[in-house]
C-alpha positions in Angstrom: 125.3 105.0 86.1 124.5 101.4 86.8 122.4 102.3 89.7 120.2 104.4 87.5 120.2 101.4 84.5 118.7 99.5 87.4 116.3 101.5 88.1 115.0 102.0 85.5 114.7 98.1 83.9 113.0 97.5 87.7 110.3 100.5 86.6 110.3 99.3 82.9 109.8 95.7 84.2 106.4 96.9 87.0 104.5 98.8 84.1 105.1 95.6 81.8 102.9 94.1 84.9 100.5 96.8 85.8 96.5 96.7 85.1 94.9 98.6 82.1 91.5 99.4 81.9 89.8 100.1 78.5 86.5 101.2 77.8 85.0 100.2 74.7 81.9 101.7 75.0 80.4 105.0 73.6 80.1 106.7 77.1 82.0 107.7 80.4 81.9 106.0 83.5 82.5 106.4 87.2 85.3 104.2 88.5 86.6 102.8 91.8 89.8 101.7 92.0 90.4 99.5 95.1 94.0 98.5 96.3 95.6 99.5 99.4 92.9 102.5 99.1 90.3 103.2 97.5 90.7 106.1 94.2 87.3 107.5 92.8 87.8 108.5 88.7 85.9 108.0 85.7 86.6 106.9 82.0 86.0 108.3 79.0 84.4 106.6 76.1 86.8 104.9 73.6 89.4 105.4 75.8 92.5 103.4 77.6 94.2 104.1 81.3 97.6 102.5 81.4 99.0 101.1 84.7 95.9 101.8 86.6 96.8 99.2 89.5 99.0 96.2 89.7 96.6 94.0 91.9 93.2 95.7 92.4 89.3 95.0 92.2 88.4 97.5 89.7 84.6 98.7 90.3 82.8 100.4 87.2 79.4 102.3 88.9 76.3 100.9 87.5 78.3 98.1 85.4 79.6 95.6 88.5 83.4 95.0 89.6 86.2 92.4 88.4 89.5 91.8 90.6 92.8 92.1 87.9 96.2 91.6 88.6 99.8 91.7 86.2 99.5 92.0 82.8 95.5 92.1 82.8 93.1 94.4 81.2 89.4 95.1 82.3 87.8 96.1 79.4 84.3 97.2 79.7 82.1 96.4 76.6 78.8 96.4 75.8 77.6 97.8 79.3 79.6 94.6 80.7 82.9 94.2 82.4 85.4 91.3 81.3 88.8 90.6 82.2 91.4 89.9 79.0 
């Protein structure tokens, strides 16, 4: 049992650090995620992905790229990308 409590504080503790990206705008993109990979997806408009990375370089098609790591969020706003 305290194995498992362990567990999971260490998984509750590495999504309390883990990259969000938000899009505030009113359309989808196409994303690139680059880490030890690369992973191809897209965004919806008005929409938030939770725990996309940990320590990345987030690349939005058309919009530019941002490197994020911990607790950051890329939001992209306005056609631009920002990290908060």
């Amino acid at each position: 049992m305290k194995k498992l409590i362990a567990v999971l504080v260490l998984f509750c503790a590495a999504s309390a650090w883990a990259v969000d990206l938000k899009n505030e705008d009113s359309r989808r993109y196409e994303v690139k995620i680059h880490s030890v990979g690369t992973t191809n997806t897209s965004i919806e408009s008005n929409t938030t992905q939770m725990s996309v990375c940990s320590d990345c370089e987030i690349e939005v098609v058309g919009v530019g790229s941002v490197k994020a790591s911990g607790s950051e969020t890329v939001v992209i706003k306005n056609g631009a990308l920002e990290v908060r």
